[in-house]
N, C-alpha and C positions, 0 to 999 in steps of 0.2 A: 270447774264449778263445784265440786266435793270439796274442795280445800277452801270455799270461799268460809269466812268467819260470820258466826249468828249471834246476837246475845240469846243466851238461855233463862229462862223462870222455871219459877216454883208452881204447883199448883193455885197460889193463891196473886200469880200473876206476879211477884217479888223476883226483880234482878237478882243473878245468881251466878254468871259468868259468862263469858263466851268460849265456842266448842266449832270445828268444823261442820260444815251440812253435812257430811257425812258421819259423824259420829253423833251428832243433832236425831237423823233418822234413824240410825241401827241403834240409841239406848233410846230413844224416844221421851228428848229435853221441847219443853215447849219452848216456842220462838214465835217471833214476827213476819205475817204475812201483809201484804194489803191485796183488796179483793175491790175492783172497780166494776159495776154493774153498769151496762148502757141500756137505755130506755129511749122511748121514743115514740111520739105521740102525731098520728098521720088520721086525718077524716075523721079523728075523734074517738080512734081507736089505739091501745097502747100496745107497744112491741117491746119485746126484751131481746137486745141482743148476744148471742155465743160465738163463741170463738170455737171455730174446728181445729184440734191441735194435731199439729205437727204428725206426719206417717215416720216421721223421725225419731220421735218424744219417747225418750225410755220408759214413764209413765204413761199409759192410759192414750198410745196415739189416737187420732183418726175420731177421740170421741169430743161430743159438746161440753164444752165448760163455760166457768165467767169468762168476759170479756177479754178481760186482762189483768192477770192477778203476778205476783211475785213474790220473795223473798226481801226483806227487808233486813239489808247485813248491819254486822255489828258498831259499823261508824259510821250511821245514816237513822233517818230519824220518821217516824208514818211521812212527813212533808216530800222522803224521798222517794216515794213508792209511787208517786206521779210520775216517773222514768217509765214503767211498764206499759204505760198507757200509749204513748211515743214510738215507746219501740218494738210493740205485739203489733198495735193494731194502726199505727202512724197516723192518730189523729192529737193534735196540739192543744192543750186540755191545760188551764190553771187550780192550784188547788183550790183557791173560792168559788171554781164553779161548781164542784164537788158538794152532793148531801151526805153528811155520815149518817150510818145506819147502825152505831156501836161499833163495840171489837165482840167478836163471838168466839167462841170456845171449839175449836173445830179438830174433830180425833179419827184417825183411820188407822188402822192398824192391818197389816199383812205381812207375809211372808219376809223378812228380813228387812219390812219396811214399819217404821211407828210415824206418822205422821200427824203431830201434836202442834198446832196452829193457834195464836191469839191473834185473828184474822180482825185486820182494823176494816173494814165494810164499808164501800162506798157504792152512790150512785151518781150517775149522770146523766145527763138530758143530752140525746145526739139529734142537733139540729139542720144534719147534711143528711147525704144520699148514701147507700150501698157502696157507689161509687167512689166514696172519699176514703175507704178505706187502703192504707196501703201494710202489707203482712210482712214481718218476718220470718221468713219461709223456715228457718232451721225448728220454731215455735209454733207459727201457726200455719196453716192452709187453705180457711176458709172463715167465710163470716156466715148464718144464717140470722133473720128475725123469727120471731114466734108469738104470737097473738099471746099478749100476758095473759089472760083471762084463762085461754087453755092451757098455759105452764103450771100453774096454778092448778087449776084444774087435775092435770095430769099428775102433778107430784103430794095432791090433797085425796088422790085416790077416788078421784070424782067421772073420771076417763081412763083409757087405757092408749089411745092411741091423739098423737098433736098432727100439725102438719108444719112444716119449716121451709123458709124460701129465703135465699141467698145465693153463695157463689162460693165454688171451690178452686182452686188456682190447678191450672194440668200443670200439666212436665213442660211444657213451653213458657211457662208463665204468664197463660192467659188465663184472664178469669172467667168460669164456666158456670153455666147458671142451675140452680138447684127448687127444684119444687119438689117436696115427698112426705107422704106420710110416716110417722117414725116413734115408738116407744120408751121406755126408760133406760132401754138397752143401750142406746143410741147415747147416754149421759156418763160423765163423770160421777165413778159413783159417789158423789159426798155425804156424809150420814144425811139420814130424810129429816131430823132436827134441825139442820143447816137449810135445806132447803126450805125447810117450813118458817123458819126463822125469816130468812129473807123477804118470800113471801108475804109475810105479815109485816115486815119491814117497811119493804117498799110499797105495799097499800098503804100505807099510814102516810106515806111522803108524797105519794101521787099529786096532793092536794096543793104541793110546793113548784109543780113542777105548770109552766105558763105556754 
């Protein structure tokens, strides 16, 4: 996966080559991500779905993230970033049903890691059950929902504490059910820029969503 090829940009978002993910991360060259948000509208109340990732994930196991986001390599185009969707979370998803939400500028920086993101941002409207999800176990290991209003809430600094309900996969491969109250701890850290971003994002597209 370090040897896969990315194309690289400039700060002003200008092609500029391609580099391995791994040297991509250790000099911290911006690249292509796609980020798919699921949403989800039940009694008239909106949900936003997370992906629990992987206890395997060399980055950030075990914590909440987007739904289903990835790398977008060097000889593939945003049209091909619809594969993640498929294969994190195994719901069969076309690009027109897809809202974009921009590309955002997305930067973390740590220990031996730069990660420099023009995160092309999607959302989606999930018109099934909990149950229609099927995980990539090596990636992810659980799905929860979370009442938008207190995501929101919670990452606007308006709360301290959500509550999250879904299902974690055991060692058997059975999926186990989750109800808990849970913090920012509990999150991928992404800058609170990103978070705020989205949030503001996807209120604005709510209004598209039937």
């Amino acid at each position: 996966m370090e040897s896969e090829l990315l194309k690289i940009f400039d700060e002003h978002r200008n092609p500029v080559g391609v580099a391995t993910r791994e040297e991509v991360h250790k000099i911290g060259h911006w690249h292509e991500t796609f980020h798919c948000w699921f949403i989800s509208r039940e009694n008239g109340v909106d949900y936003i779905h997370l992906q629990i990732r992987s206890h395997i994930k060399k980055d950030y196991p075990n914590l909440l993230d987007i739904t289903a986001a990835g790398h977008i390599l060097a000889h593939e185009n945003v049209y091909d970033g619809i594969r993640e969707v498929q294969e994190e979370v195994g719901i069969d998803v076309s690009f027109d049903e897809l809202i974009s939400l921009g590309i955002i500028n997305y930067c973390v920086t740590m220990e031996d890691f730069i990660d420099k993101e023009l995160a092309h941002v999607f959302l989606y409207e999930m018109k099934g059950t909990m149950d229609d999800y099927t995980l990539q176990a090596e990636e992810v290991s659980g799905i929860v929902k979370i009442d938008f209003n207190s995501f929101a809430e919670l990452w606007l600094g308006e709360r301290n504490e959500i509550t999250v309900e879904g299902f974690e996969m055991n060692e058997a491969g059975e999926k186990v059910s989750i109800h808990k109250t849970i913090d920012k701890s509990y999150f991928v850290p992404h800058e609170l820029s990103y978070y705020e971003s989205i949030i503001t994002l996807m209120r604005e597209n709510m209004k598209l969503l039937v």
